[in-house]
C-alpha positions in Angstrom: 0.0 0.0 0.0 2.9 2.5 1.2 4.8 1.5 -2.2 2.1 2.1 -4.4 1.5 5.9 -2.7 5.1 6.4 -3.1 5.7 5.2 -6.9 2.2 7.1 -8.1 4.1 10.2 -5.9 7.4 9.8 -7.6 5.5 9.5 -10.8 4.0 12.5 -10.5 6.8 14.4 -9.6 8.9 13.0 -12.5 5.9 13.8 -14.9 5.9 17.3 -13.7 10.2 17.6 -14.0 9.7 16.4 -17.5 7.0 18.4 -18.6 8.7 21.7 -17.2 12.0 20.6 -19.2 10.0 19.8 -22.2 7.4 22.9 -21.8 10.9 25.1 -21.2 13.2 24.0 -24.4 9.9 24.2 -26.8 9.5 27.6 -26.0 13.0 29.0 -26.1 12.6 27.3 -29.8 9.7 29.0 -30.3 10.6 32.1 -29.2 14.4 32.2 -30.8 12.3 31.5 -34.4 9.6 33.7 -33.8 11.2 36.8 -31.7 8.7 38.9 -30.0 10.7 42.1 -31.0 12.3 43.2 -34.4 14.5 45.6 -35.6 12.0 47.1 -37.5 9.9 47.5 -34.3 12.8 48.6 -32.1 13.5 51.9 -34.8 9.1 52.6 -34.6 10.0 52.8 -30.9 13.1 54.9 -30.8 11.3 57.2 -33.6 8.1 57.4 -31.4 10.2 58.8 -28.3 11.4 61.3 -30.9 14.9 60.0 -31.7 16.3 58.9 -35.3 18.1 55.3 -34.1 21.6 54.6 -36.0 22.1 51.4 -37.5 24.2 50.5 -34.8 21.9 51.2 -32.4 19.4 49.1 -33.3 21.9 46.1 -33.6 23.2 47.0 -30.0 19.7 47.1 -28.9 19.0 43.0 -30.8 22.1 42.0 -29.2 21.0 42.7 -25.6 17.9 41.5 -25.9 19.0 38.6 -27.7 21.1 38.0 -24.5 18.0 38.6 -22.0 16.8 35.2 -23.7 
């Protein structure tokens, strides 16, 4: 009785490991494919604050963010 409580317990904790480590690689997949933020979108930004971005900025800007990930 104790050994089936503890291997339906280890079970679930080993499900819930697995599906984090899963969940957590399928996402930064997902996310390195499909970035949230372009460069496009990061000069709109810059421009809407009322500055004109450089070139370099912009890649300075990808490359931290890029990092954040």
């Amino acid at each position: 009785m104790l050994q089936d409580i503890l291997l339906v317990l280890a079970g679930v904790i080993i499900g819930a490991i697995l599906g984090f480590v899963i969940c957590r690689a399928y996402m930064k997949k997902y996310l390195k494919k499909n970035p949230p933020i372009n460069e496009k979108m990061i000069e709109t930004l810059m421009s809407g604050m009322g500055r004109k971005p450089s070139q370099k900025q912009v890649k300075q800007l990808m490359q931290q963010m890029n990092k954040m990930m």
